[in-house]
BAKOL-341657 format. One line per 3 residues: number of its first residue (from 1); their letters; for each residue x, y, z of C-alpha. Coordinates in pm, 1 decimal. Example, Ala and Ser with C-alpha at 12.3 -4.5 7.8 and 13.67 -1.06 7.14 Angstrom:
BEGIN
1) AS) 1230.0/-450.0/780.0; 1367.0/-106.0/714.0 .
! end
This chain:
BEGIN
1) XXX) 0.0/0.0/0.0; 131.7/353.1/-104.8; 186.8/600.1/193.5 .
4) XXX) -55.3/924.0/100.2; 92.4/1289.3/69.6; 336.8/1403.5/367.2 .
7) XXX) 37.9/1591.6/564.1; 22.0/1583.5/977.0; -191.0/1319.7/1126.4 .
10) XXX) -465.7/1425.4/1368.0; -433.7/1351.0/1749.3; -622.9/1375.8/2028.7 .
13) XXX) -541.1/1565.1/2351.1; -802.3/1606.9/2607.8; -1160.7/1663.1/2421.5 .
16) XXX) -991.8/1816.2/2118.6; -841.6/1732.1/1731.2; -486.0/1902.0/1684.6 .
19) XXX) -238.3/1858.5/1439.5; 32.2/1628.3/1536.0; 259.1/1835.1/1342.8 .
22) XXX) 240.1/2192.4/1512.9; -68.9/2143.0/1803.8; -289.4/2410.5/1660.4 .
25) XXX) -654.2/2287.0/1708.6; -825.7/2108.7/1438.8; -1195.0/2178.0/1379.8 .
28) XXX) -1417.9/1927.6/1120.1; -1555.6/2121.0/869.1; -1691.3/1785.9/663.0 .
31) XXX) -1893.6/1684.8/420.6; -2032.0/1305.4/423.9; -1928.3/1197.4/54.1 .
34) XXX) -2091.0/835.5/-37.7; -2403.7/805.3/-290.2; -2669.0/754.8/-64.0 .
37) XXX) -2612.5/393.2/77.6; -2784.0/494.5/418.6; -3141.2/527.1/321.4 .
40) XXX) -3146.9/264.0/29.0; -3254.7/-126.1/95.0; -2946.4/-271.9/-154.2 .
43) XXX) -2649.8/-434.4/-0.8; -2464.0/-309.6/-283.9; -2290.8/46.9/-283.9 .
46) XXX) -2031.0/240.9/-461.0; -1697.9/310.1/-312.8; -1629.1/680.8/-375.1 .
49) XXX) -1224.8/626.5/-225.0; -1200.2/370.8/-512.4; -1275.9/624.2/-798.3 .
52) XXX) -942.1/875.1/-876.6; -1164.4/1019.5/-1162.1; -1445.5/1113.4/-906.6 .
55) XXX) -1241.1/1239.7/-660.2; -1052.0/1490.1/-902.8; -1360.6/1602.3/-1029.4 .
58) XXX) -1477.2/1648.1/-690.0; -1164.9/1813.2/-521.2; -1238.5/2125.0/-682.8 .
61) XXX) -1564.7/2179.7/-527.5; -1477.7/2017.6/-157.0; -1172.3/2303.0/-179.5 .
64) XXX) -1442.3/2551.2/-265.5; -1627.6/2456.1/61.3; -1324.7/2491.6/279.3 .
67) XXX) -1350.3/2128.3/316.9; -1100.5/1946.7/561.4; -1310.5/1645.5/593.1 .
70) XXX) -1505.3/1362.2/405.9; -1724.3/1101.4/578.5; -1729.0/752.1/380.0 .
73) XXX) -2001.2/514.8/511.7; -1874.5/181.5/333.2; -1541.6/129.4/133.6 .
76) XXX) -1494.0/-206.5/-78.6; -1193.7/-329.3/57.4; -1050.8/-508.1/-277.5 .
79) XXX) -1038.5/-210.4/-450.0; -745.5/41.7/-469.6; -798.3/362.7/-267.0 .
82) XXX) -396.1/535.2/-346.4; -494.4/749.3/-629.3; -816.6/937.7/-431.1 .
85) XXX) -652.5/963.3/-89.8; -308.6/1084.7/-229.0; -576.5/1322.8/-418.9 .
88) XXX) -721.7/1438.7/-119.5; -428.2/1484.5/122.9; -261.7/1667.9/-149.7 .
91) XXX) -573.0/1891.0/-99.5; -532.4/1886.2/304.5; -823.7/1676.6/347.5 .
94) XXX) -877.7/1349.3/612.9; -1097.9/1106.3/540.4; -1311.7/922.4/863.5 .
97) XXX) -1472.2/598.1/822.7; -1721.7/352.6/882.4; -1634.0/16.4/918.7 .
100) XXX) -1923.1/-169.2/828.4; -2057.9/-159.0/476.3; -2490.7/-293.8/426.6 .
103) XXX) -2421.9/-643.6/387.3; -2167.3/-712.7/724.6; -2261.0/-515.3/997.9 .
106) XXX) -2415.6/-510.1/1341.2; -2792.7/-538.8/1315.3; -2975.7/-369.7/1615.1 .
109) XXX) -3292.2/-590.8/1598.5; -3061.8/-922.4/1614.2; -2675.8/-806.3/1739.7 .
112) XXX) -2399.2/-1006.9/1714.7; -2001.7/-977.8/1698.7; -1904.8/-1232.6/1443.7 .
115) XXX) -1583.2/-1351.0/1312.4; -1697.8/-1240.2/974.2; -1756.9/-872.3/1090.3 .
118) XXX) -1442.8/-906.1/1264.4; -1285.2/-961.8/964.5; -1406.3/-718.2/779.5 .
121) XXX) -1349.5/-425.1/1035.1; -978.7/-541.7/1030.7; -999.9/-515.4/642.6 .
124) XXX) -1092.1/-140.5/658.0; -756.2/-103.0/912.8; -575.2/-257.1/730.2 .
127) XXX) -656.7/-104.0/388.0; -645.2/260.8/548.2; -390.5/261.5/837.1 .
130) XXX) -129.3/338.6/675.1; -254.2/684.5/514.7; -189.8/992.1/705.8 .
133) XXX) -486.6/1182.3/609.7; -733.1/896.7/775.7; -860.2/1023.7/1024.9 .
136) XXX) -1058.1/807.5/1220.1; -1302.5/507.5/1226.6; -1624.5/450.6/1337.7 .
139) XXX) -1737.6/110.3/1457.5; -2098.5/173.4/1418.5; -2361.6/438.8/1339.1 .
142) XXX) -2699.5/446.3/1474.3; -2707.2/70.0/1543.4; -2895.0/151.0/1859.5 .
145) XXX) -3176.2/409.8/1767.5; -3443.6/416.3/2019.8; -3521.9/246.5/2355.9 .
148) XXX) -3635.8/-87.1/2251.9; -3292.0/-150.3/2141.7; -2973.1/-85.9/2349.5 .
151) XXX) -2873.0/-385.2/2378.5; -2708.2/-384.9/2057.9; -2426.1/-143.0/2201.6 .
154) XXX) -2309.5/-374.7/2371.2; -2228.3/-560.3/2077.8; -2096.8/-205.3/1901.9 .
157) XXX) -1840.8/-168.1/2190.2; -1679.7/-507.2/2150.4; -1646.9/-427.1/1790.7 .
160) XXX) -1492.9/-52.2/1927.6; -1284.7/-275.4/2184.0; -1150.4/-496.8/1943.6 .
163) XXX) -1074.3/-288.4/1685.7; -887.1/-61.7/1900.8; -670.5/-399.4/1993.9 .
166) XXX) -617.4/-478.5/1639.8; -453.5/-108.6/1577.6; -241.8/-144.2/1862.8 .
169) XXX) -124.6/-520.9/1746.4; -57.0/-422.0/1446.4; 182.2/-117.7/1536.6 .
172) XXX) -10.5/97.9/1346.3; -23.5/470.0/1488.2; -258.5/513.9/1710.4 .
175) XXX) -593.0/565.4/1481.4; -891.4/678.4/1687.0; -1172.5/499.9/1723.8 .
178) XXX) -1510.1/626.8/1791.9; -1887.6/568.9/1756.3; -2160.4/794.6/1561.2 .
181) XXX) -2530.6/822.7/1751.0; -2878.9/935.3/1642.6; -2997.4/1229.9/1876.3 .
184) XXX) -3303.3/1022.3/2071.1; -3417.9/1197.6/2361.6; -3511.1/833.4/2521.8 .
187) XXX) -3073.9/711.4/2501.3; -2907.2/1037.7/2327.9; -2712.8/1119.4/2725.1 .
190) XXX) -2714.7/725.3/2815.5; -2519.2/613.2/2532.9; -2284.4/858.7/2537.1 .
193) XXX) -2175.8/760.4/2864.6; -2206.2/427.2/2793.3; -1957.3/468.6/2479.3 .
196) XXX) -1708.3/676.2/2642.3; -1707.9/509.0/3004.7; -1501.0/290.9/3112.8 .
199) XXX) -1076.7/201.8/3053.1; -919.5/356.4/2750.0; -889.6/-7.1/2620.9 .
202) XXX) -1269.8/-44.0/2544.9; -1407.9/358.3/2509.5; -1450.9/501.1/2230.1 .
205) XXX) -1182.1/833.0/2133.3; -1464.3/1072.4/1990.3; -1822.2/1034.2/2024.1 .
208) XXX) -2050.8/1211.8/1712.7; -2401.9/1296.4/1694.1; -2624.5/1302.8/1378.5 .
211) XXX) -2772.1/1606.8/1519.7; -3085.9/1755.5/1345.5; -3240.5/1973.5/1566.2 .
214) XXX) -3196.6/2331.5/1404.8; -3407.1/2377.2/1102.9; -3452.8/2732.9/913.7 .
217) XXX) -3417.3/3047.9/1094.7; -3307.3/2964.7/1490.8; -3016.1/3006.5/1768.2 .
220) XXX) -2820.1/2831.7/2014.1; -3104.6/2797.9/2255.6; -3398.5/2753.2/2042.2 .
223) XXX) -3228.2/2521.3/1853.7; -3169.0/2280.3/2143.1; -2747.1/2327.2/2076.1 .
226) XXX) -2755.9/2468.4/2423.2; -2939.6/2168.2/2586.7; -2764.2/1939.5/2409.2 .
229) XXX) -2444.3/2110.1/2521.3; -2512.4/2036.4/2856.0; -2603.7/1725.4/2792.1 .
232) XXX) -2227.7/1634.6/2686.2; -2054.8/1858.4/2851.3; -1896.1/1611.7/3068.3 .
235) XXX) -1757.8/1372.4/2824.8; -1396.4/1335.0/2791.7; -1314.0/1312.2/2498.3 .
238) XXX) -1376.4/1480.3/2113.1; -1753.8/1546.0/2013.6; -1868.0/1663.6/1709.1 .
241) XXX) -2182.3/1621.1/1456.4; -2096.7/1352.1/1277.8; -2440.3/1480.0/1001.5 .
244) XXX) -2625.4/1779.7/1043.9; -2809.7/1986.8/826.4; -3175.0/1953.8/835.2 .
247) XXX) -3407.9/2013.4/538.6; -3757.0/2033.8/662.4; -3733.8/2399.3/584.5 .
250) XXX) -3546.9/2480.6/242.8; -3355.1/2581.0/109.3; -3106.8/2506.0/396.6 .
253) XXX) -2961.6/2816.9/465.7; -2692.9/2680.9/691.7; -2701.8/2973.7/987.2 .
256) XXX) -2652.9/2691.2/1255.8; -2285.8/2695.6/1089.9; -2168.2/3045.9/1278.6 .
259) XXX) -2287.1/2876.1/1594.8; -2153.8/2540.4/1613.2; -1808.3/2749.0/1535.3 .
262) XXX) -1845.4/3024.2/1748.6; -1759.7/3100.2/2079.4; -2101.6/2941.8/2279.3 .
265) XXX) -2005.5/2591.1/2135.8; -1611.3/2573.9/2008.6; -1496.2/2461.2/2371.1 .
268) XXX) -1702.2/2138.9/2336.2; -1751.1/2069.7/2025.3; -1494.1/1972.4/1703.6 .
271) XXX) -1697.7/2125.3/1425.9; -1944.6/1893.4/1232.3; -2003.3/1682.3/873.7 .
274) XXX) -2271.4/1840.3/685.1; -2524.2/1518.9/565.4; -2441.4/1538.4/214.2 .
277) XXX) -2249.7/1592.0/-66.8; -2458.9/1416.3/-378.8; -2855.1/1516.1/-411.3 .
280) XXX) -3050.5/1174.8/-394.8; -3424.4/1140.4/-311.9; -3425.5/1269.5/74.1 .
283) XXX) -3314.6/1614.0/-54.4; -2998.3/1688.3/145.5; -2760.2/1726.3/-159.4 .
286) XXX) -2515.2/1995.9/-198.2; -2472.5/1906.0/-579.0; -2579.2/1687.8/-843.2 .
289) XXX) -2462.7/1411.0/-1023.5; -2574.3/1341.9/-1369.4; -2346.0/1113.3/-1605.5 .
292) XXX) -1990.7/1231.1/-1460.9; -2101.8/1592.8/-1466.3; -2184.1/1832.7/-1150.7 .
295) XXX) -2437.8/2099.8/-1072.3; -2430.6/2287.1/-776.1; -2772.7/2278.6/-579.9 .
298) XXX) -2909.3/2611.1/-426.6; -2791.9/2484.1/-88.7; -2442.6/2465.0/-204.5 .
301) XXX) -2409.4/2821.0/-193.5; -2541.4/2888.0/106.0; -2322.5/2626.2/293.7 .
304) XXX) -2055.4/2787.9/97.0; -2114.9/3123.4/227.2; -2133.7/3035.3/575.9 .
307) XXX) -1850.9/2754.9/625.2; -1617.8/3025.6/426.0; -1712.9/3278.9/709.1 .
310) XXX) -1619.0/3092.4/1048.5; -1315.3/3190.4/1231.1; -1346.0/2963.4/1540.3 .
313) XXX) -1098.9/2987.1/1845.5; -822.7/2755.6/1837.1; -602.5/2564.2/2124.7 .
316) XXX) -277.6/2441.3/2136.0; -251.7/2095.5/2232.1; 31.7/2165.9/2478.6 .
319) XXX) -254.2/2395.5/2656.1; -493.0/2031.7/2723.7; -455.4/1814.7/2981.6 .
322) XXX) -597.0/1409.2/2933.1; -873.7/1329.8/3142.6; -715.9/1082.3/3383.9 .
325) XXX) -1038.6/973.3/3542.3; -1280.8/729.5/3384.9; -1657.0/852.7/3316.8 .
328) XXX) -1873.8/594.4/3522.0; -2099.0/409.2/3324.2; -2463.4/449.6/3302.9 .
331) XXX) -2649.0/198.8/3542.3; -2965.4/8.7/3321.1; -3294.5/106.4/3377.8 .
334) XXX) -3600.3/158.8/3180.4; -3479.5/309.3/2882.1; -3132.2/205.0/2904.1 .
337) XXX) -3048.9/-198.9/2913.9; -2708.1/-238.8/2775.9; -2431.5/-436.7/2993.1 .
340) XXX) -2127.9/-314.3/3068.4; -2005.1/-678.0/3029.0; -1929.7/-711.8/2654.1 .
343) XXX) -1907.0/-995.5/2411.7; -1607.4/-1176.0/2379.4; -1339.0/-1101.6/2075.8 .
346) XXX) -1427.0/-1367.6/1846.2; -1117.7/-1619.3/1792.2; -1155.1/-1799.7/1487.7 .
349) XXX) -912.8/-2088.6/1665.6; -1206.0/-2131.6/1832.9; -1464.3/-2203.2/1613.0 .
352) XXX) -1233.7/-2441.9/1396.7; -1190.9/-2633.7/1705.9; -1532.4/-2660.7/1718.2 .
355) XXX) -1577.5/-2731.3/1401.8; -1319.3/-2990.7/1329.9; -1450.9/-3219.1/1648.0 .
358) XXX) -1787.0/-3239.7/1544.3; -1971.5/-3606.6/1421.0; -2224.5/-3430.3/1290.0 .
361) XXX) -2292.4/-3110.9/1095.0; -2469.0/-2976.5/823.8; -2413.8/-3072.9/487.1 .
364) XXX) -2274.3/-2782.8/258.1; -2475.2/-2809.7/39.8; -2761.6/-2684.9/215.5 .
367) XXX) -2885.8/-2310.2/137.1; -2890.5/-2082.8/428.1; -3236.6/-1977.4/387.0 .
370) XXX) -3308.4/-2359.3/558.8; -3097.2/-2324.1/884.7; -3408.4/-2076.2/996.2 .
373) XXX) -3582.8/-2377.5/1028.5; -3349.1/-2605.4/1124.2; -3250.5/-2407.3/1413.4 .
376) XXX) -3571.6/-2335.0/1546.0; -3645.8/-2717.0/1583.2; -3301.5/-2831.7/1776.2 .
379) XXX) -3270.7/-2523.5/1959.0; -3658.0/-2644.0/2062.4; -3485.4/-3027.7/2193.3 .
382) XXX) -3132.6/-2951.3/2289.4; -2963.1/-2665.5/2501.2; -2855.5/-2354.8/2226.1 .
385) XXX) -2678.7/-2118.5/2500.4; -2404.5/-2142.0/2384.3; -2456.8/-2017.2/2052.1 .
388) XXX) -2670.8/-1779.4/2210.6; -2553.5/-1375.4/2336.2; -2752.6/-1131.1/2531.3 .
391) XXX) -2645.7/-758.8/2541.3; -2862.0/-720.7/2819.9; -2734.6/-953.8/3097.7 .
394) XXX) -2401.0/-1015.0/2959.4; -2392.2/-1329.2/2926.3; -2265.1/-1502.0/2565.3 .
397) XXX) -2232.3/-1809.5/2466.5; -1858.3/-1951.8/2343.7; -1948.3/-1994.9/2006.0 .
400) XXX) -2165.8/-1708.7/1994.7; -1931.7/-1578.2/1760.5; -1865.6/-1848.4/1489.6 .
403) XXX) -2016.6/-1884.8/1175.0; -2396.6/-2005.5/1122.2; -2262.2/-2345.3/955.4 .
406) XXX) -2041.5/-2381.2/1257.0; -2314.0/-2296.0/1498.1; -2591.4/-2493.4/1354.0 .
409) XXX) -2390.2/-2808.0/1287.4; -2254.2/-2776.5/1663.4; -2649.9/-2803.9/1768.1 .
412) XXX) -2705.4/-3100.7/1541.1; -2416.1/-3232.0/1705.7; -2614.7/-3240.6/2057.6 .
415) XXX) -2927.5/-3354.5/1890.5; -2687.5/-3645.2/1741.7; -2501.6/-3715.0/2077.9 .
418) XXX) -2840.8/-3683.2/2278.2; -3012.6/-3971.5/2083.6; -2726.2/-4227.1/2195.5 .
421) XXX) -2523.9/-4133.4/1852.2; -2794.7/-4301.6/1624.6; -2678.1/-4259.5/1257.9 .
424) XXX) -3091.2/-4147.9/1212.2; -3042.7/-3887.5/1433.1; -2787.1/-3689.9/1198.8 .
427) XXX) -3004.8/-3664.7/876.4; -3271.2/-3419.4/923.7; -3420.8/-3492.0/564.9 .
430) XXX) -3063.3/-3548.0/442.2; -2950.6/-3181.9/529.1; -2688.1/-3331.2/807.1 .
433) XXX) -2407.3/-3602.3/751.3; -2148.4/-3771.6/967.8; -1818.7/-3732.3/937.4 .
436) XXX) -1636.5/-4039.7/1027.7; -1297.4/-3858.5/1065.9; -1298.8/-3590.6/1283.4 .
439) XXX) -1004.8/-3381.1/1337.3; -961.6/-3160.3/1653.2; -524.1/-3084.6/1711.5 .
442) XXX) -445.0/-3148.3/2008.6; -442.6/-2802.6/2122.7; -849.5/-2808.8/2054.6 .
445) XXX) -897.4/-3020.0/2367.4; -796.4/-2673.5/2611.9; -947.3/-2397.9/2354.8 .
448) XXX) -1280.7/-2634.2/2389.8; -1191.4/-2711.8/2776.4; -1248.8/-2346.3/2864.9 .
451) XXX) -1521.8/-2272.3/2576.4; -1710.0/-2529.5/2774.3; -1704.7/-2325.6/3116.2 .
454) XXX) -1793.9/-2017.1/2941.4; -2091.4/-2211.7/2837.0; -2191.0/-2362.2/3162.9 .
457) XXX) -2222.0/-2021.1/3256.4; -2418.7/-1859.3/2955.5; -2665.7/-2226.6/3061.2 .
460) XXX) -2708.9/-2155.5/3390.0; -2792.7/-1779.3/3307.6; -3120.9/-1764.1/3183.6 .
463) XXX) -3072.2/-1955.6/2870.0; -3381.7/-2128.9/2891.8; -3568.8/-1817.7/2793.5 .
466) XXX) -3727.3/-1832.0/2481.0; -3571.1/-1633.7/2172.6; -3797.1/-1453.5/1944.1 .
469) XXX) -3766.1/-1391.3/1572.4; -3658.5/-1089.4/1407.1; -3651.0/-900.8/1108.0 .
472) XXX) -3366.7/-882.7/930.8; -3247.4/-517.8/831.2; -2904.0/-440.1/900.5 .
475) XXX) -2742.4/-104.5/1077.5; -2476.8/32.1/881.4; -2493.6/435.4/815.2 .
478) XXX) -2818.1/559.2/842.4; -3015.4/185.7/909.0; -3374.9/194.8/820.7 .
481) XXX) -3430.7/-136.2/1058.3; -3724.1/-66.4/1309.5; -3858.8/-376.4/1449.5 .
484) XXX) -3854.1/-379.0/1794.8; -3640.5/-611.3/2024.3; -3687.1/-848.8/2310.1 .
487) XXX) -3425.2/-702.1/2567.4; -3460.8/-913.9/2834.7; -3494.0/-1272.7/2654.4 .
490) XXX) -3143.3/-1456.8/2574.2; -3064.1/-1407.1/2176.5; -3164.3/-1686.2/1983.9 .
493) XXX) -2883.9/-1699.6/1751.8; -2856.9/-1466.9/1504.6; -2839.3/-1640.1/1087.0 .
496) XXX) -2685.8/-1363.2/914.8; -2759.0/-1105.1/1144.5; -3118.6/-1266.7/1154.2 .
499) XXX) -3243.8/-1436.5/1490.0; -3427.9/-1748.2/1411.2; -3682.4/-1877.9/1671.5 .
502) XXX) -3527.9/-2085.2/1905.5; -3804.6/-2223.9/2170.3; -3560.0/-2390.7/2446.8 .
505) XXX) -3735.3/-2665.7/2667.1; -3615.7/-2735.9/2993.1; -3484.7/-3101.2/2963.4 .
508) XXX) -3200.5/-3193.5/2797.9; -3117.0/-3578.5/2715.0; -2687.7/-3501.4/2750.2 .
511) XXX) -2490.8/-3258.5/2952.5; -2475.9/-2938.3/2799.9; -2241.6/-2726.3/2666.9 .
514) XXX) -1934.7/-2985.4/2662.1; -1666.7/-3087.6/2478.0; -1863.0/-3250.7/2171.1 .
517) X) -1686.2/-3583.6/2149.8 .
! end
């Protein structure tokens, strides 16, 4: 991977952005730069890093804007991204990212923290660490959106968590890490807490807001900036709006801009992304695409006039003291249900283990739209903790984590072993088959030793609840998901982000949760 342009990498000091190479403060003044993946259905998106011709055509118009910053939603990690950022740190700007993309991320209605989204938030590291003008990740947006749903953070931290690790193992420099919210008035002050309590190893480094609360002609307190001020004022680290710009009244004429950089807000907040750069159906563009030609919208030159105009206060990062003390995390209550005890980092040693000592698993050759019903009638006759997570209590099974052929064929294993190891018993319909030869190194019988204790535990911890079905809509950028979730019920587990039905009887004809051979 080529190294982009020679500019200064952005650090954090205190609840501030400065440039590592001279300390003077640095303030977002963004544009979020994707064709609109967040509001469409498709899994499939276009990766605007992966497009030199774009971004030169483009360049022009972001320097025009005073632009320092471009949000990215998803990026296709097999594609080359040298040409664009080289582009666009020749131009001085920094690029933050999400690390999901529509098809692998972490669904609020059924969470989980996979090996396969493990994987691919490691991709986006590693495809982007080493460019100087990257700014910063986030590890979810919006994946909790209401009250019926906090439990998913729980899964979004371990993702934070682990992805944090992974920079630090990998001796990249130290890339921040941080989380992007909705502004619900139910969770907005809970889960910013929740996100930035705790040890450095697991909080997030900046916390941003989609923030939409001044529309037309308004100010700092009728907006709800001032509340909303307050409401953050004690976090620790950056905060910024990581969209704004509402269009309920248009044209947008941008006035919040001279506030959010003035002098009532600049000591708390790091500037803001302005929700977005291409017009698409929802209205929020700042130009317009047609063939590989732009137009300017009538917005665009009112953002332009007003994001040309600020002349916010800046600190010197030798000025800031880091926040030694850790923010105490929010205790759950009615609207707020996440555990502070997060899932575990997946380990893919793990699930091979697993895998490799199993008599009897699915066949491959069975289509994943069948293990909905599969599941939901062994999870009914055999124990399915531990395949099974629950943001709420904090308690997650082992193999929570592995793959849905791993996890399914690990429950057909128990149906198989439970029935005295009758070759009938691993067929259901022909979708299961034996295999004669299993596997496991040596090392397995340890990695499946202690998988086996976590297990006991996620049994004996409510386990025999009975999992409910979900949708399936997933959460990355702006997630259009709404079904509600069953926050105090163990997860049944989750096919493709997907719970299945899993109705878990109390009797069980072999001792759970052991060693499967």
């Amino acid at each position: 991977m080529a190294v982009a342009a020679d500019v200064p990498a952005i650090e954090i000091v205190g609840n501030k952005f400065f440039y590592s190479n001279n300390g003077s403060q640095f303030y977002m003044r963004g544009i979020a730069y994707q064709a609109d993946v967040a509001n469409s259905s498709s899994t499939t998106f276009s990766d605007p890093l992966a497009d030199a011709a774009a971004c030169k055509r483009d360049i022009q118009y972001f320097t025009d804007l005073n632009t320092n910053v471009l949000r990215v939603y998803a990026v296709n990690t097999s594609l080359d991204h040298d040409d664009c950022m080289t582009q666009l740190a020749d131009a001085g700007i920094y690029v933050i990212l999400d690390l999901s993309e529509p098809d692998l991320s972490i669904n609020r209605e059924s969470p989980s923290w996979t090996i396969e989204l493990y994987n691919r938030y490691t991709s986006v590291v590693d495809m982007f660490a080493n460019y100087t003008n990257t700014l910063g990740f986030f590890a979810g947006n919006e994946v909790t959106n209401n009250n019926t749903n906090t439990d998913a953070s729980a899964f979004v931290k371990a993702a934070l968590r682990d992805t944090k690790a992974y920079i630090k193992s990998k001796s990249y420099r130290s890339i921040p890490v941080g989380y992007s919210s909705n502004d619900d008035a139910d969770t907005r002050v809970a889960i910013a807490d929740y996100f930035v309590c705790g040890s450095d190893d697991e909080k997030a480094d900046f916390y941003g807001i989609n923030m939409y609360e001044w529309c037309g002609a308004s100010s700092y307190t009728t907006s709800g900036y001032s509340d909303r001020s307050a409401d953050f004022a004690n976090l620790s680290v950056p905060i910024f709006f990581s969209e704004y710009g509402c269009n309920t009244i248009q044209p947008r004429t941008f006035t919040e801009i001279a506030t959010l950089f003035g002098s009532d807000m600049t000591n708390l907040w790091s500037g803001g992304i302005v929700y977005m750069y291409f017009e698409e159906a929802n209205n929020y563009g700042l130009v317009s695409l047609s063939g590989s030609s732009i137009s300017t919208m009538v917005d665009y030159k009112y953002y332009s006039s007003e994001i040309n105009s600020i002349s916010p206060s800046s600190a010197k990062s030798s000025d800031q003291t880091a926040t030694a003390s850790e923010l105490s995390c929010p205790s759950q209550y009615s609207n707020w249900m996440a555990s502070t005890d997060l899932p575990p980092t997946p380990d893919q040693s793990v699930c091979e283990c697993l895998s490799n000592s199993l008599a009897c698993t699915v066949k491959t050759s069975v289509d994943v739209s069948d293990y909905a019903s599969m599941y939901s009638y062994y999870c009914g006759v055999v124990d399915c903790s531990a395949i099974n997570s629950n943001g709420t209590s904090g308690v997650y099974g082992m193999y929570s984590f592995c793959s849905d052929f791993e996890k399914l064929s690990y429950v057909m294993n128990l149906y198989y072993i439970s029935q005295g190891k009758s070759s009938s018993a691993c067929d259901y319909s022909g979708s299961a088959t034996l295999n004669t030869k299993t596997s496991a190194a040596s090392s397995c019988g340890s990695v499946l030793s202690n998988a086996s204790a976590s297990n006991t535990v996620a049994a004996s911890s409510g386990s025999k609840t009975t999992g409910t079905s979900k949708s399936s809509g997933t959460s990355s950028s702006k997630s259009t998901s709404s079904g509600k979730s069953a926050a105090h019920t163990l997860r049944a587990p989750a096919l493709n982000g997907v719970a299945v039905a899993a109705f878990v009887v109390s009797f069980f004809a072999c001792g759970l949760s052991v060693v499967l051979m």
